[in-house]
C-alpha positions, 0 to 999 in steps of 0.5 A: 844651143845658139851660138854665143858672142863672146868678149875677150879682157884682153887679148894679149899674147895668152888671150888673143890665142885663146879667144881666136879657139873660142871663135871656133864655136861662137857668133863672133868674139869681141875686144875692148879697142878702147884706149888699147895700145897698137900692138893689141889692135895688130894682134886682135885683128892678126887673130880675127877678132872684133873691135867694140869701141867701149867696154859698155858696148862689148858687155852689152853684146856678149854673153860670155865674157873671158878675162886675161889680163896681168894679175895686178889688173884682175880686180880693177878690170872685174870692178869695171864690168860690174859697174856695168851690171853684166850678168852673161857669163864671166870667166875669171882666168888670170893668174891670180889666187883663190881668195881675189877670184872668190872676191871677183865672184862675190863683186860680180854679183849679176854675173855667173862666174866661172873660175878659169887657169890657163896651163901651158903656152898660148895655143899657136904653133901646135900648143895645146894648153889646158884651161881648167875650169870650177864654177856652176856645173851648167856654166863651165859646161858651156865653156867646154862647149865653147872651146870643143875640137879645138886646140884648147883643152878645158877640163872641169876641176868641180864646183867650187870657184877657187880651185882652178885657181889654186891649180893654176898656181901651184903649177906657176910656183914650181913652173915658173921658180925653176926657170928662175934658179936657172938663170941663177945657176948658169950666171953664178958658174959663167962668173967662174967660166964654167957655164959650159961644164955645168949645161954638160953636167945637167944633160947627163941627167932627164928633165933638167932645165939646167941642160936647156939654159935658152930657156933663161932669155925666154924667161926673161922677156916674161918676167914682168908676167911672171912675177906678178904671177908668182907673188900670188902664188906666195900669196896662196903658200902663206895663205895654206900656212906655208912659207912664201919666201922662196917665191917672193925671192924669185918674183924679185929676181924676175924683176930685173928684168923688167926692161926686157918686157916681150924681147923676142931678140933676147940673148943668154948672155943680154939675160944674164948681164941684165940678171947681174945688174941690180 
């Protein structure tokens, strides 16, 4: 089989990465340049993709199209590319819920759609994350074939688009929540100046975040992704008739840290001090 153009919706931290592997076995890998902000441009060309000036431009060269983009654009983006007609192959692999990829699937009526979940840290470095994948068994078998011998690891969940979704998601709500208790553990006993016992404490224990609070400024400068991802999480819990609560709780406590966007230079104490301001 020849080798397909793909187009990356768009690339950042997780997309860049993540397209830079399918380049391993496409053509070549495109991105929208078009009212794209100076840190995307440094980071598609850091990652050896190629610009296409207009949306229209890279759907019309691409066969397979992959969006990754902030939950809350997701809808809009696949509204955009509909307009177009595209009927390639388009892999829905934001953090969103099952019933919005299902519409996504449903407003793509041209296209073949693919239900995609990205477990895992951007593939750089040595991470190798999971893309799960549901959908028509001869589309997500062309997307294991895109991302074959490379760092990212795609498995098939089945047929039915909603599932890698939903698996992504569930992993999200346990992943991304237990961060949040512990900025808010590590800020309520550094109130009490015992910060210190606590971390010793929790080390005493396996598998603790608590014993590995750098985490908290990590989290952080993630938290205006994460949020966002946890409120469609909630949105799946009340769904399933489970109580989301405890979900939207934790997205509005991330959202204190709005102003911390990306800040790599983050420290726990600046995390905590900004988690303390309301």
């Amino acid at each position: 089989m020849d080798q397909p153009t793909v187009g990356i919706l768009h690339p950042g931290s997780m997309g860049a990465a993540v397209a830079a592997c399918a380049a391993t076995n496409a053509a070549e890998v495109l991105w929208c340049a078009a009212e794209r902000s100076a840190a995307s441009t440094e980071r598609a060309t850091h990652f050896g993709l190629r610009p296409a000036g207009t949306l229209a431009e890279l759907l019309d060269r691409s066969d397979i199209v992959i969006s990754l983009c902030p939950p809350a654009a997701a809808e809009d983006l696949a509204h955009d590319v509909a307009g177009y007609r595209f009927a390639g192959l388009y892999v829905e692999a934001n953090a969103i819920n099952p019933e919005r990829t299902q519409r996504i699937s449903a407003r793509l009526s041209n296209a073949t759609v693919v239900d995609g979940g990205v477990v895992g840290s951007p593939p750089v470095g040595g991470k190798t994350p999971t893309l799960y994948l549901s959908g028509p068994a001869d589309a997500t078998a062309r997307i294991e074939a895109l991302f074959a011998d490379t760092a990212v690891q795609a498995v098939v969940l089945g047929m039915e688009v909603g599932k890698a979704s939903a698996l992504k998601l569930s992993y999200a709500a346990f992943q991304k929540t237990s961060r949040v208790l512990v900025a808010l553990a590590v800020g309520m006993a550094r109130e009490h100046g015992v910060d210190q016992e606590l971390i010793e404490a929790a080390s005493r224990r396996t598998d603790s975040y608590l014993s590995e609070p750098e985490y908290v400024a990590k989290t952080a400068a993630r938290a205006w992704r994460w949020g966002p991802e946890l409120e469609e999480a909630a949105d799946t819990l009340a769904a399933a008739g489970l109580p989301p609560e405890m979900l939207h709780a934790a997205a509005s406590t991330l959202a204190r840290w709005d102003d911390a966007k990306d800040n790599g230079g983050l420290t726990l104490t600046d995390a905590l001090d900004q988690l303390a301001q309301p």
